[in-house]
Each structure stands twice: as structure tokens, then as C-alpha cells.
C-alpha positions as CSV (number, residue, x, y, z in Angstrom):
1,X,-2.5,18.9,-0.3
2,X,-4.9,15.9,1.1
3,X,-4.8,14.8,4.8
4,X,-4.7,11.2,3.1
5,X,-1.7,12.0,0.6
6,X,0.1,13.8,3.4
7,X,-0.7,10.8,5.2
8,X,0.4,8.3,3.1
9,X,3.9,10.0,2.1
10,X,5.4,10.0,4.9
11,X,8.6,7.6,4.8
12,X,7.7,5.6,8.1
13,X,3.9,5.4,7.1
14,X,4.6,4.1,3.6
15,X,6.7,1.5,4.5
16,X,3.9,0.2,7.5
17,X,1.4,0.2,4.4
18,X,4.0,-1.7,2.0
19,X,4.5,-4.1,5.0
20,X,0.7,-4.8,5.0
21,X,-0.3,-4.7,1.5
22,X,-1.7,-8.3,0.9
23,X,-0.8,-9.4,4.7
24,X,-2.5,-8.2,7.8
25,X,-0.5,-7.9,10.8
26,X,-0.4,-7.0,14.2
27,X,1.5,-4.1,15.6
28,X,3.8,-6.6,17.7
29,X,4.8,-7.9,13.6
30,X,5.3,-4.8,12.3
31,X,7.5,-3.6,14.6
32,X,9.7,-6.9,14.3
33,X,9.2,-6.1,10.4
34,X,10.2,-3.0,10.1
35,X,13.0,-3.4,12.7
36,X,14.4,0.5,13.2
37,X,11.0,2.1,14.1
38,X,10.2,2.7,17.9
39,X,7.2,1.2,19.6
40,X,5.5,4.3,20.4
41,X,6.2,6.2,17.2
42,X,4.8,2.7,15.4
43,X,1.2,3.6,17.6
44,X,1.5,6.7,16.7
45,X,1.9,6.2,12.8
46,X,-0.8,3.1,13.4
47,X,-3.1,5.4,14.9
48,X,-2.9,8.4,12.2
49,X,-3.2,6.1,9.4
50,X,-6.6,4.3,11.0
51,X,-7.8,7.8,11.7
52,X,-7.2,8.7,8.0
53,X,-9.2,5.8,6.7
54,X,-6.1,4.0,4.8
55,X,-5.8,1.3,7.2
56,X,-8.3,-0.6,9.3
57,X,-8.6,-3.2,12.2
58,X,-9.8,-6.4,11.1
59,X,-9.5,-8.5,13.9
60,X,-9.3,-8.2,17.5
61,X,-8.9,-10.4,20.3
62,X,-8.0,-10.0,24.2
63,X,-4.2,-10.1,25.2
64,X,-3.4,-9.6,29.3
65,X,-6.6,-7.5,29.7
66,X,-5.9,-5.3,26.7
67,X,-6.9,-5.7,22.9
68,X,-4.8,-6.6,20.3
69,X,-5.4,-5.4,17.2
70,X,-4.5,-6.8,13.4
71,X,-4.5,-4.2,11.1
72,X,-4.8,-4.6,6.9
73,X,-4.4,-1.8,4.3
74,X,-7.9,0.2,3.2
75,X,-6.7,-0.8,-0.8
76,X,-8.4,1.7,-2.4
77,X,-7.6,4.5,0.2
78,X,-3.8,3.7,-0.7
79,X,-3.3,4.9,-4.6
80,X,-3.0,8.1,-5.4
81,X,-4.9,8.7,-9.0
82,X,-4.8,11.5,-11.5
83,X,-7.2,13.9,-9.5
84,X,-4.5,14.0,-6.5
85,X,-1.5,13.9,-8.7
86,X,-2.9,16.4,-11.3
87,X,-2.8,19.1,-8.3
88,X,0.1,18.6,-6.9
89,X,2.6,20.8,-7.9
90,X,6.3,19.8,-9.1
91,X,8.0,20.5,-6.1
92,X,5.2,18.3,-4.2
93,X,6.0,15.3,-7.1
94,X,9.8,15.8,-6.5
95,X,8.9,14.8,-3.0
96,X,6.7,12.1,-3.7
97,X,9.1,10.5,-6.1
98,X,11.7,10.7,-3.4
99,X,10.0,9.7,-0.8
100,X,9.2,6.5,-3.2
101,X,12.8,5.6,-4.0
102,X,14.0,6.3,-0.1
103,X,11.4,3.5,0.6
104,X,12.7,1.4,-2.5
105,X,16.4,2.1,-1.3
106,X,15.3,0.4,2.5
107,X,13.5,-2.5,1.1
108,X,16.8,-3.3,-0.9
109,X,19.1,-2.6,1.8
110,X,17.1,-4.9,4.1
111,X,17.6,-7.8,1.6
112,X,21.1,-6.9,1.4
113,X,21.3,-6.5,5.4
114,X,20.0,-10.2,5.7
115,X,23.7,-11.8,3.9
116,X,21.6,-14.1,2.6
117,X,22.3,-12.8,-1.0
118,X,21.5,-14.9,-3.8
119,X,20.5,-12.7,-6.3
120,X,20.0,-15.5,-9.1
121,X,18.5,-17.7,-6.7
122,X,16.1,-14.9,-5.7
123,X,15.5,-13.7,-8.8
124,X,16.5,-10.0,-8.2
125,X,17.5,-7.6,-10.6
126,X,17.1,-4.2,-11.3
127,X,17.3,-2.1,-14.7
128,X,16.5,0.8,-17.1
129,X,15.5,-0.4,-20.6
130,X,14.6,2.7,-23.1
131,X,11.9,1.7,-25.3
132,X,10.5,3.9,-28.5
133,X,6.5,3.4,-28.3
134,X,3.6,6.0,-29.6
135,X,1.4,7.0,-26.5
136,X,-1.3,3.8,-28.1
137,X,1.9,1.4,-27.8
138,X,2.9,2.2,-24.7
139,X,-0.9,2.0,-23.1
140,X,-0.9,-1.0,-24.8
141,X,2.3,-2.5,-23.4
142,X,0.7,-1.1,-20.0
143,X,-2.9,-2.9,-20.0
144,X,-0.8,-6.3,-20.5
145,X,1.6,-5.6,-17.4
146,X,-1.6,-4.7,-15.0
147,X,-3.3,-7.4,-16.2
148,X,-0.3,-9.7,-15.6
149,X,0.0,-8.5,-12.2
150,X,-3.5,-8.1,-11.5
151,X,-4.2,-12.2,-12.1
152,X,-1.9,-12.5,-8.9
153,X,-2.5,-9.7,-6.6
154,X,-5.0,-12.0,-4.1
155,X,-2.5,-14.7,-4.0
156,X,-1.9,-15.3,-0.5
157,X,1.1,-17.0,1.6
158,X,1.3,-20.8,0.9
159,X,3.7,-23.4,0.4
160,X,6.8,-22.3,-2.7
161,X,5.3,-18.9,-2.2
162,X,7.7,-16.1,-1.5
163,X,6.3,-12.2,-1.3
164,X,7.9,-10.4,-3.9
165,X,8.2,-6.4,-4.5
166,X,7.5,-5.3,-7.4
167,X,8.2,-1.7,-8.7
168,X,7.7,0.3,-11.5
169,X,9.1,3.6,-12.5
170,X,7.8,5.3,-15.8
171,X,8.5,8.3,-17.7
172,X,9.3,10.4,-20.6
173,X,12.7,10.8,-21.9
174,X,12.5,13.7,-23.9
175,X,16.4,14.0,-24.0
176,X,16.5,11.2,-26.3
177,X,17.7,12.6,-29.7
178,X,15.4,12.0,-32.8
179,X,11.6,12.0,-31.5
């Protein structure tokens, strides 16, 4: 297994890189974002994930004769594609996968923790639709979604804007009767 997809998998560190995908942050942020994680186990995780190239400091500035840091995600260092996925084996994607839906299952239950619920309002929902497509359909159906997302990925914080998570789970169901 890679240092960067050991790296990256860890519950704690996958939620610091969701919280700075598309917003840079100082560790002082973070912390008050990610509310349950300690100060010194938020260096720590800071520190291992600079060190491993997925995140990196792009600004600095002098704070009661230390440096403060803002750190934004290393985009590219943050995926893992088909080479890292092909050799993992299915014990190592049964942890990925979990490791995805405990991060999923915090991110909810901080919006639910906030009693602010609207859920029309805030346009949340959540569901499993089957769909029958041939592997060209479903590539198809694909390239149209990343594209859709894709024309708004570099949108930035501004007035009406709200950040939004957006997830995606895809697979076979070879259960289904009749294929």
C-alpha cells in the first residue's frame, strides 16, 4: 500500500482534506471546523499530510513571534486512480469504502447536530436509484455528470453561495434478476 493512500485514508486526515478542498484554511479554522479533533493531534495530522505532498502551505504570515500557516489541498495528490485502486486488494477496498461512508456518516451528523434542519430549504436528500445501462450508457451518463460538476468546481465563496457536498457511490448490482 502507498505512504500517500495510507495517508489519505485515515478517518481524521480525510476529513482535514474534505474541509480544505476548494477553501484554504488555517489550522486555528480547522480545528474550529472539525470541532472533536485535539490541537496537537490536528499538527500532527497537518504535519504528515504536508510531509506526504497532499497538502501544502500557501501563505504565511507572522502571529506573536511564530508563523501561521494556511494550508490548501495538493488536488491532484488527493484522488486515488485505477493504478492505486487496481492493487489494492478487497479487504484494502472494504476499508476504503468504510472509511468513505464513516466520513459521509460525520459530515451528515454535523448538519443534523447544528438543529438547523431544513432539509427542503437546504436541498438535502439522499437515495439509491437502480438504473439498467450497457457499460457505453453508463460512461455516457458519467462524462455528463463530471462535466456538470466540473463547470463549477473553481467556484469560490461569494454572496447566495453555500458549499455543498456532493457524493457519489457506484456499483454493479449483479443480484438484480434478468441481466
Amino acid at each position: 500500500m502507498t505512504q500517500s493512500r495510507d495517508l489519505l485514508l485515515h478517518p481524521v486526515r480525510l476529513r482535514i482534506i474534505q474541509a480544505l478542498a476548494g477553501r484554504p484554511m488555517r489550522p486555528l479554522d480547522l480545528k474550529d471546523h472539525l470541532g472533536d479533533v485535539a490541537q496537537a493531534s490536528l499538527y500532527r495530522h497537518l504535519n504528515e499530510l504536508e510531509a506526504g505532498g497532499l497538502i501544502e502551505v500557501v501563505d504565511t504570515r507572522p502571529v506573536r513571534g511564530g508563523i501561521e500557516r494556511t494550508y490548501a489541498v495538493v488536488t491532484e495528490a488527493v484522488a486515488l486512480g485505477p493504478a492505486e485502486l487496481q492493487g489494492a486488494s478487497p479487504e484494502d477496498h472494504l476499508r476504503f469504502f468504510a472509511t468513505f461512508l464513516g466520513t459521509l456518516l460525520s459530515d451528515f451528523a454535523a448538519y443534523v447536530d447544528d438543529g438547523q434542519l431544513d432539509f427542503v430549504a437546504d436541498r438535502v436528500g439522499y437515495r439509491q436509484v437502480p438504473l439498467w445501462l450497457t457499460d457505453e450508457e453508463f460512461d455516457e451518463m458519467i462524462a455528463a455528470m463530471s462535466t456538470s460538476v466540473q463547470s463549477h468546481l473553481e467556484n469560490g465563496p461569494g454572496p447566495g453561495r453555500r458549499r455543498r457536498l456532493l457524493s457519489t457511490i457506484v456499483m454493479p448490482d449483479d443480484r438484480a434478476a434478468g441481466h
